[in-house]
N, C-alpha and C positions, 0 to 999 in steps of 0.2 A: 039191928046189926046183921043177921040173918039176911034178909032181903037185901043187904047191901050187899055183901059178900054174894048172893044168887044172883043177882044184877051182875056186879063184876064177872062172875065168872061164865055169864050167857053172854057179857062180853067180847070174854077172851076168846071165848069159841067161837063168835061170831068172825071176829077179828083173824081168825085161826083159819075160816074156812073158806074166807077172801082170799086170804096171801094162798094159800093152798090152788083154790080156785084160777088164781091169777099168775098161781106158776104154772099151773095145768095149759094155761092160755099161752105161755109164751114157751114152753114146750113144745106147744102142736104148733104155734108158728112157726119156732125153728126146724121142725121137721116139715114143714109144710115147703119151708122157705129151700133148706137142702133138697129135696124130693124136686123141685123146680130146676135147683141147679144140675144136679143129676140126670134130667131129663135135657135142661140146655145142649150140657156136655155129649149127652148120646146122639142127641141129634147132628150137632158140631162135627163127632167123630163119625156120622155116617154119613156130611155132607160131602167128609175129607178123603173117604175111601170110596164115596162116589166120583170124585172131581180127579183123582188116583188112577181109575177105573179109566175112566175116558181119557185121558193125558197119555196111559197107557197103550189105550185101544188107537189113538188118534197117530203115536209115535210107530206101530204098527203096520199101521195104514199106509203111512209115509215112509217105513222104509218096505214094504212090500212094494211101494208104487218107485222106487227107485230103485230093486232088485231089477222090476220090471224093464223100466228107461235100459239100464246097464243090457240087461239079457239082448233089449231090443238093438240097440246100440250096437253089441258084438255082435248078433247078426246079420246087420247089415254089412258093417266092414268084413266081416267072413266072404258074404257075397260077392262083395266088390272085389274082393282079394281072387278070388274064385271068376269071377270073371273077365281083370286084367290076366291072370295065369291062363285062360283059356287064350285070352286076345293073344298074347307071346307066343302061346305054343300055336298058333293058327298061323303068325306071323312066320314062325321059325318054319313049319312045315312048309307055309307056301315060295317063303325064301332057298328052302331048298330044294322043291320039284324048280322052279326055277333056273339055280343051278347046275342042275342036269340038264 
């Protein structure tokens, strides 16, 4: 009876240090398995503040290159403006030696 009872209970223990064993196993999976996703996500979030980054720098780009057009734009009408009001006042002066 002894030896049965030592059987059963090198059983139990045995039985005791599988499941033990086998939660330890699905422990480190699940930390294995988070630890992945967490790494996913950080990669995700610094493809998203790269992609940020240049959307920004790109939006930038485009309105510096349109300050520019604008700037350029105004001065050439300034010019134009500037050289009709010379052509008038060339005109008006030579309209009135002229006149005299």
């Amino acid at each position: 009876m002894r030896k049965i009872a030592l059987v059963a209970a090198a059983s139990a223990a045995a039985l005791s240090l599988a499941a033990c064993s086998e939660t330890a196993e699905g422990v480190e999976e699940a930390a294995e398995g988070a630890m992945a996703d967490a790494e996913a996500n950080v990669e995700a979030a610094g493809d998203a503040a790269g992609d940020a980054m240049e959307a920004t720098g790109d939006a930038a780009e485009g309105a510096m290159d349109a300050t520019g057009d604008a700037a350029e734009g105004a001065m050439e009408a300034v010019e134009g403006a500037a050289e009709d009001a010379a052509a008038e006042a060339e005109a008006a002066v030579e309209g009135a030696m002229e006149g005299n």
